[in-house]
N, C-alpha and C positions, 0 to 999 in steps of 0.2 A: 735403383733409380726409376723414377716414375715415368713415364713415356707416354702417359695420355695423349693424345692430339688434342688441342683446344678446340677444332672444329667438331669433334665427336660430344663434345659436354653441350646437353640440350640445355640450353638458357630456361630460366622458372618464366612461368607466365604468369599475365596482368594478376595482382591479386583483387581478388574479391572485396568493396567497400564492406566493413561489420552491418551495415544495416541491410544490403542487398544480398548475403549472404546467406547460401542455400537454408530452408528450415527458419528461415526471419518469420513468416505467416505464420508456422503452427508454433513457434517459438511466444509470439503474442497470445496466441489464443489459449495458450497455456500457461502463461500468467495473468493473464484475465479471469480464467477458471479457477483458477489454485484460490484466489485472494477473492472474488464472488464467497467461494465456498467457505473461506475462514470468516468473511463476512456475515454469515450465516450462522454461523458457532460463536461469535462473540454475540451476535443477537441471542442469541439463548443462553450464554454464559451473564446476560447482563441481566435477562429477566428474573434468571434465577438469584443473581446472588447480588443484585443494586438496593445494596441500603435504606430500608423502608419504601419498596416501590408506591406506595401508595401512602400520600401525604395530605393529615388532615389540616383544611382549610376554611373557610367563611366567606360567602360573600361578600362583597363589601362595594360601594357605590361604584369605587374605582377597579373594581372586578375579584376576583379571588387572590386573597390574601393567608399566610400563612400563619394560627394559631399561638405561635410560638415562636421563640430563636430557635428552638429544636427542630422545628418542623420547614423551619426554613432553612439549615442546612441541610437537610433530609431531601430539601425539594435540588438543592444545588448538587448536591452529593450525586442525583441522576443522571447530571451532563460530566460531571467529574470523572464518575465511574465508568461510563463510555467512552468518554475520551480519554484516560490509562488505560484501555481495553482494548480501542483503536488504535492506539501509537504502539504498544508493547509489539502486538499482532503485527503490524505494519513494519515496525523496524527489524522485525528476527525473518519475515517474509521478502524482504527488500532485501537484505543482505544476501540469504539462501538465495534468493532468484538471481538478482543484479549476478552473482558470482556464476552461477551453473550458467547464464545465456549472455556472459559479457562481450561474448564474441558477436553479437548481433549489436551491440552499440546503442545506436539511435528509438531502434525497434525496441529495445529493452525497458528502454527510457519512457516511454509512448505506452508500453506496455502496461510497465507499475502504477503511470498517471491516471489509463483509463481504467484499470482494475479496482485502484484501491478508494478511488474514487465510489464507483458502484458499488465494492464493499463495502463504504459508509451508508450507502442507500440501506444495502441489504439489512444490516446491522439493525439498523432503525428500524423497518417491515416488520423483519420478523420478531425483533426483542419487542413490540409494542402488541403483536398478534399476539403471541404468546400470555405474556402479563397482563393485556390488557383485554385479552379476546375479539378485540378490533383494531383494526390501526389508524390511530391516534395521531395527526400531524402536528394539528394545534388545539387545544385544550380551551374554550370559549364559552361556558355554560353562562345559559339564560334562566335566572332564576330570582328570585325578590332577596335583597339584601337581606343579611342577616342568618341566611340560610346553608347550613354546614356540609362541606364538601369533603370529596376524597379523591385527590391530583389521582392520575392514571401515570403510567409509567412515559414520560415522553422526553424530549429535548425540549429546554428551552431558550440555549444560547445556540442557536444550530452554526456559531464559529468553529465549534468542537468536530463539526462535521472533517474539516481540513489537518485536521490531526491524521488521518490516515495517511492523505497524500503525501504530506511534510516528511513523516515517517517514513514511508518506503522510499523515497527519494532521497533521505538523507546519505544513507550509507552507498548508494547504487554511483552517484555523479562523481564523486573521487574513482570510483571505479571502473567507469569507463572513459574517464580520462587519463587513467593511467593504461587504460587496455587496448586504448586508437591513438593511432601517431597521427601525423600528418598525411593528407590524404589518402586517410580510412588506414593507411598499414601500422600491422601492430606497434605496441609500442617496446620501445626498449627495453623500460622498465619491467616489463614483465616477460619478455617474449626473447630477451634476450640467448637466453641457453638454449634456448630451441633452434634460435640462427643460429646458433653456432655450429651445433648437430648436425643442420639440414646443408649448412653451408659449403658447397665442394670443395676438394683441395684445390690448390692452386697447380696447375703444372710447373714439375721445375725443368729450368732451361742449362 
């Protein structure tokens, strides 16, 4: 027969909201870093291996113009190729993360936006440095019609840029909705068997 006192069982204290929760700042700062850095490596994954980086072209009164249907998926194929390179990276990085720091919530959330974000900057710097020896924003040559060009490696629907964010965001927002209940305590759904563990018996009477 169990004979605890009730008055001896220390009650749990306030819990912790997921996003003020100890390790929330260097929890950011390291998915900030993580997705900079993959930022980084799809820039150089892109330079090297984006489908004709360099697209022959013509002047033309209304500015540079594409030789060809060939050369003109060639030129499209360079925002294509970034943006499968951006989402791929961003959705296996979103998930990985969003999972190992769900317990920080909001910060998680905040986290992936402003990383993967930057990553698309990064993306773009350094695959343009690389390929192109300079970095390239926008592509605008001043030269007499007629006269034959050769596109540098750049963006030029820079819509593609927001493929990163969508990506890592995608998989993370089920995920911490399933991981915060209502005011901030975990949720059931996942935290369940843990209550029940941590949960004291009850004294019997």
């Amino acid at each position: 027969m169990n004979t605890t006192n009730p008055a001896d069982v220390t009650p749990p204290g306030p819990r912790t909201p997921p996003d003020r929760a100890p390790g929330a700042g260097r929890a950011f700062w390291v998915i900030v870093a993580v997705l900079v850095a993959a930022g980084a490596i799809v820039g150089l994954v892109w330079a090297w291996t984006a489908p004709s980086p360099h697209v022959a072209m013509t002047m033309t009164e209304l500015g540079p113009f594409p030789n060809d249907e060939e050369q003109a998926a060639r030129l499209v194929s360079m925002d294509g190729w970034y943006a499968a390179l951006g989402a791929g990276t961003s959705l296996v990085l979103g998930t990985v993360l969003g999972t190992v720091f769900l317990r920080h919530g909001l910060v998680t959330v905040v986290g992936l936006l402003a990383g993967s974000m930057l990553a698309a900057f990064a993306a773009v710097v350094v695959g343009s440095l690389v390929a192109n020896g300079s970095l390239v924003w926008s592509w605008d040559p001043h030269v007499a019609p007629g006269t034959p060009l050769s596109a540098p490696l750049s963006l030029h629907a820079y819509g593609v840029l927001v493929s990163w964010p969508l990506a890592a965001l995608a998989p993370v927002i089920p995920l911490v909705w399933l991981g915060s209940g209502r005011d901030g305590e975990p949720s059931r759904v996942i935290h369940s068997r843990r209550d029940r563990i941590r949960t004291p018996e009850a004294p019997m009477r």
